[in-house]
C-alpha positions as CSV (number, residue, x, y, z in Angstrom):
1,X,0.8,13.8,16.9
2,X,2.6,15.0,13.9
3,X,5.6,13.9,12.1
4,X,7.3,16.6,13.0
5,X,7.5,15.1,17.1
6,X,7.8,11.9,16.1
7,X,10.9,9.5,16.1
8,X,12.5,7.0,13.9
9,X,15.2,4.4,14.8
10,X,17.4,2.8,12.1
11,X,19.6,0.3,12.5
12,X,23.0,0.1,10.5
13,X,22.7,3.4,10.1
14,X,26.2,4.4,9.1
15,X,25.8,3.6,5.3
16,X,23.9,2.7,2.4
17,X,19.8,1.5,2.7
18,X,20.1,2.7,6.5
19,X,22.0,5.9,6.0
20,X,19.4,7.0,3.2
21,X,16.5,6.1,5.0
22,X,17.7,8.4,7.5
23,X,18.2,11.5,5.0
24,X,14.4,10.1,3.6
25,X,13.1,10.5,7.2
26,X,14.8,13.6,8.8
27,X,13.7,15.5,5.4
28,X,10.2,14.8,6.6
29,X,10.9,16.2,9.6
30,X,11.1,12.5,12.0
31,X,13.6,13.2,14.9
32,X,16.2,10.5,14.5
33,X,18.1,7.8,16.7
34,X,21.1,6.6,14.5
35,X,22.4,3.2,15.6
36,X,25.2,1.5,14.1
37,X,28.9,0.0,14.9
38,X,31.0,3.1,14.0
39,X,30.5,5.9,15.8
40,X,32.8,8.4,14.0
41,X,30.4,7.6,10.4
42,X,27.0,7.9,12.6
43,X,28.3,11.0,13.9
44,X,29.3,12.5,10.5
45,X,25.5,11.6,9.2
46,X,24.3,13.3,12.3
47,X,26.0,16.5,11.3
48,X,24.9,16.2,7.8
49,X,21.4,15.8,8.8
50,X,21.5,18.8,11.0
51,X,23.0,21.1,9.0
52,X,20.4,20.5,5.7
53,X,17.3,19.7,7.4
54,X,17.5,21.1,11.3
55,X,17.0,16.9,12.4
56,X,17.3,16.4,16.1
57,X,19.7,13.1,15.7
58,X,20.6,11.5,18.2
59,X,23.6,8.7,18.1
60,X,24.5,5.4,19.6
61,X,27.2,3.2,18.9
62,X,26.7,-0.6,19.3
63,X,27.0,-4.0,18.4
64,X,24.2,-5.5,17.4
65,X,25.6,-9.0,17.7
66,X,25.7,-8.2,20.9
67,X,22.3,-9.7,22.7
68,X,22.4,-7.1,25.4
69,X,22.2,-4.4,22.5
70,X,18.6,-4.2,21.9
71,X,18.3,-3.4,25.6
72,X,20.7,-0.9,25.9
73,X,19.4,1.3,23.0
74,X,16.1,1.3,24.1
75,X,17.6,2.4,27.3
76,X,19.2,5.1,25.8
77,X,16.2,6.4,24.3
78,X,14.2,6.1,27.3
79,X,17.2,8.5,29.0
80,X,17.0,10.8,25.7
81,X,13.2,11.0,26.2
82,X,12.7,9.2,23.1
83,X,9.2,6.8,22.5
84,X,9.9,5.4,19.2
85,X,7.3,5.4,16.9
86,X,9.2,4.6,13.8
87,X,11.2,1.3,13.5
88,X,13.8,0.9,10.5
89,X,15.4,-3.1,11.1
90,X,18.1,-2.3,8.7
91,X,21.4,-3.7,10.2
92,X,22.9,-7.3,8.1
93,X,25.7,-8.8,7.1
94,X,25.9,-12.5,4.9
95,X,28.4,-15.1,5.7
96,X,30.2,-16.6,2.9
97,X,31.9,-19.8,4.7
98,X,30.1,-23.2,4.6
99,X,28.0,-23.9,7.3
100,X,30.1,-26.9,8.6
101,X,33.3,-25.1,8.7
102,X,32.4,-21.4,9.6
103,X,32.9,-21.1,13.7
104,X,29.6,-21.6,15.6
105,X,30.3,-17.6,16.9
106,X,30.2,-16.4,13.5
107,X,26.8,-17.9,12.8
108,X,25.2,-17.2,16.5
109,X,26.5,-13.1,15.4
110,X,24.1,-13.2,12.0
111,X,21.7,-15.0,13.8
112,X,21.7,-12.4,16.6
113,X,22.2,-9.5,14.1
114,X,19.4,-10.6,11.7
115,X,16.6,-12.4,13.9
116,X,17.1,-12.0,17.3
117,X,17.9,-8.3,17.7
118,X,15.3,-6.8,15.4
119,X,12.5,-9.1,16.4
120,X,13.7,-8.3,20.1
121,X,13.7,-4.0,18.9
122,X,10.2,-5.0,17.6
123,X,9.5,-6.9,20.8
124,X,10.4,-3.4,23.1
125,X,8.7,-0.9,20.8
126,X,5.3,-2.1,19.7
127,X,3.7,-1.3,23.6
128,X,4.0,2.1,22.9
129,X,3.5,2.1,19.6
130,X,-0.1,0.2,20.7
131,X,-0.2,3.0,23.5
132,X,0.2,5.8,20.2
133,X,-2.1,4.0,18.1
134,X,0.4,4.9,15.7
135,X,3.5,2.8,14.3
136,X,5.3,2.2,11.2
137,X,8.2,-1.1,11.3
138,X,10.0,-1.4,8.3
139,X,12.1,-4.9,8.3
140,X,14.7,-5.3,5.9
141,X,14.2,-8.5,4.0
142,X,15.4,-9.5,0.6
143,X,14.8,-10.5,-3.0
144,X,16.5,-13.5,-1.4
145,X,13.3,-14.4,0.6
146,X,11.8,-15.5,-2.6
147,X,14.6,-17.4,-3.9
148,X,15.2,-22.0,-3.8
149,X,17.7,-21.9,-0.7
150,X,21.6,-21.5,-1.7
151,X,23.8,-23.7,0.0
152,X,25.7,-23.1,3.0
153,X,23.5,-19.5,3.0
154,X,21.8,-18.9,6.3
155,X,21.3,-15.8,4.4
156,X,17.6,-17.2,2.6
157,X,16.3,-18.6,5.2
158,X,16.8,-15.5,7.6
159,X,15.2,-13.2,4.9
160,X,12.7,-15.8,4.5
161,X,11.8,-15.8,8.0
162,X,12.1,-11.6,8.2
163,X,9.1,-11.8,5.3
164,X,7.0,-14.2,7.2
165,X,6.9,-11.9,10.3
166,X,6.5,-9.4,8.8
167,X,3.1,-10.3,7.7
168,X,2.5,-11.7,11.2
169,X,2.9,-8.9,12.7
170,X,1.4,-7.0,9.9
171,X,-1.7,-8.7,10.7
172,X,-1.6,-8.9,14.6
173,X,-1.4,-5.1,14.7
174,X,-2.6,-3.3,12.4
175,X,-5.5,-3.0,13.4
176,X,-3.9,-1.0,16.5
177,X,-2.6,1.6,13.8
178,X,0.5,-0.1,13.4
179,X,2.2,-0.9,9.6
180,X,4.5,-3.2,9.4
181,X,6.6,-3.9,6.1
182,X,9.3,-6.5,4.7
183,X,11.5,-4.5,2.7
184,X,12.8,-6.9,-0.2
185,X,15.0,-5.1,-2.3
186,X,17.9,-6.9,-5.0
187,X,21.1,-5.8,-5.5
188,X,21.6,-2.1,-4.2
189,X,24.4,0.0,-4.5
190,X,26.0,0.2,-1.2
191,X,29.1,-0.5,0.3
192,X,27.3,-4.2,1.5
193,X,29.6,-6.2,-1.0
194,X,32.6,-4.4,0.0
195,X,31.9,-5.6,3.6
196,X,31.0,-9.1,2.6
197,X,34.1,-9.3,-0.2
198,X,31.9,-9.8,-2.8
199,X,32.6,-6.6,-4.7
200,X,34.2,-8.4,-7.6
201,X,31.2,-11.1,-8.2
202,X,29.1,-7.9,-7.5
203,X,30.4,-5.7,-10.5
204,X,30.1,-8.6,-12.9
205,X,26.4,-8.0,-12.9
206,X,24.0,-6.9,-15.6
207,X,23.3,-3.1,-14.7
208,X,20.0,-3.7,-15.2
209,X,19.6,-5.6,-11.9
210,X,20.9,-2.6,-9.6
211,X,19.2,-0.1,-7.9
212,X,20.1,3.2,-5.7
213,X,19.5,2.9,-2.4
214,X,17.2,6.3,-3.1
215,X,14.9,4.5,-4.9
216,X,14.3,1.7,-2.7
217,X,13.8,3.4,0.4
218,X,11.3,5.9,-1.0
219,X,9.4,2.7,-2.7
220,X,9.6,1.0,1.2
221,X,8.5,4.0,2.9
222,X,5.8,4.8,0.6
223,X,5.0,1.2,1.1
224,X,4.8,1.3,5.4
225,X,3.0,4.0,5.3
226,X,0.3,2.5,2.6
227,X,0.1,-0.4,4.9
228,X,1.3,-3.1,2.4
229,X,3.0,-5.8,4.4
230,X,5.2,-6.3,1.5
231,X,7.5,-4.3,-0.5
232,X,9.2,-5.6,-3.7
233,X,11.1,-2.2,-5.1
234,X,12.2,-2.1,-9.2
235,X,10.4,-3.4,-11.9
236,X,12.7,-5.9,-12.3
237,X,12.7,-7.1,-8.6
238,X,8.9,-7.3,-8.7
239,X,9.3,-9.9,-11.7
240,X,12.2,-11.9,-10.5
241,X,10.0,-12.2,-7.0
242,X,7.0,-13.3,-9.1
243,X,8.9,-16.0,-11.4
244,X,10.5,-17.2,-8.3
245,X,7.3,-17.8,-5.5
246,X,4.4,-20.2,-6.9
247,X,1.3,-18.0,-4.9
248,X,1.5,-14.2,-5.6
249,X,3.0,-12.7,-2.5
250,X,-0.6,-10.7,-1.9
251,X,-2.7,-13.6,-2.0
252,X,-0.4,-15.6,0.2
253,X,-0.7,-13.2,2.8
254,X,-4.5,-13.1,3.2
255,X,-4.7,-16.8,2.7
256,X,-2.7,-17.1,5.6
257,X,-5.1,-14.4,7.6
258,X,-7.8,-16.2,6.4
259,X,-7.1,-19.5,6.8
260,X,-4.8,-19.4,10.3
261,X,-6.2,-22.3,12.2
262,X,-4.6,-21.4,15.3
263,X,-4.9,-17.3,15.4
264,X,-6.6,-15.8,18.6
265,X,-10.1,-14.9,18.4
């Protein structure tokens, strides 16, 4: 199989880490299911991507709080003819409210959004992926795994636990052909702190800290495809990440596939 006939599903598509990694793939020649809220934006990228690189894109709208979601767009890919063999967790969103007084729906929808969905998408997709001998998951984590826990934030402790599957599942299957990565990246330029209306506490930072969402998705996929379970993109990030987490993030994961008491045989 060559990359050419192979497919890629990205979540929050419409925009910044997700929309790039879907010019990075359909450059390489990955057809391409685009999933997002907005229809009307995934569309647009569709068009883009046909018209400079000849992508097969295909486009679904949906909610991803939503917990029938992850169902339904593997359904559609099943009626499109689609096996995914390329897995790009990308959608999120962080609350800003305290934990006591945010509504319980608000937190249950960045629960869903962040945890349930793309472990469930991981969930659907890895039986073929086992079937292919071939897989590449790419989980969007963050800088923020790495960090003390903020208050109120559910936002640490979901990165946290998108890093520790990552590795999980890193070392359940790879040896089934299967890469899987925790993207960690800091602050990117997107349009993620216009969303959360944090734009203002946003632009107050040192430039230094930034990077362009080019340059962390070609760092992640370079990444996947090397098999490292972990991906830390920007100089800076890879030092902030290594001042902030006591055992280096590359012995911790093969202590932990070393020393797993309760692993299968």
């Amino acid at each position: 199989m060559t990359a050419s006939v192979r497919t890629a599903l990205i979540t929050g598509a419409s925009a910044g880490i997700g929309a790039t990694f879907a010019r990075h793939l359909a450059a390489r020649g990955y057809r391409l299911l685009l999933v997002a809220r907005r229809a009307d934006r995934l569309e647009a990228l569709a068009a883009q991507l046909v018209e400079h690189h000849g992508a097969r894109c295909e486009v679904f709208a949906a909610d991803l709080t939503d917990p029938a979601a992850p169902a339904a767009v593997l359904d559609h890919a099943e009626q499109q003819g689609l096996g995914i063999d390329v897995l790009v967790n990308n959608a999120g969103l962080s609350g800003r409210g305290t934990f006591a007084e945010t509504p319980w729906q608000d937190l249950a929808a960045e629960i869903q959004l962040m945890v349930t969905t793309p472990t469930e998408l991981a969930h659907r997709v890895v039986p073929g992926m086992k079937k292919n001998r071939w897989g590449r998951i790419v989980n969007l984590s963050s800088l923020a795994a790495f960090a003390p826990p903020a208050a109120s934030l559910l936002y640490t402790g979901i990165k946290s636990y998108t890093l520790n599957t990552s590795q999980a599942w890193d070392m359940e299957l790879k040896p089934h052909g299967i890469h899987v990565t925790a993207l960690c990246p800091g602050f990117t330029r997107s349009e993620f702190h216009d969303v959360m209306g944090t734009r203002d506490e946003a632009d107050h930072l040192p430039k230094i800290l930034w990077q362009e969402p080019e340059a962390v998705v070609a760092e992640g996929w370079a990444a996947v495809m090397k098999g490292k379970p972990v991906c830390v993109p920007g100089l800076v990030n890879k030092v902030s990440a290594a001042a902030m987490k006591p055992m280096p993030t590359r012995l911790g994961y093969h202590a932990g596939k070393a020393l797993n008491p309760f692993k299968n045989s």
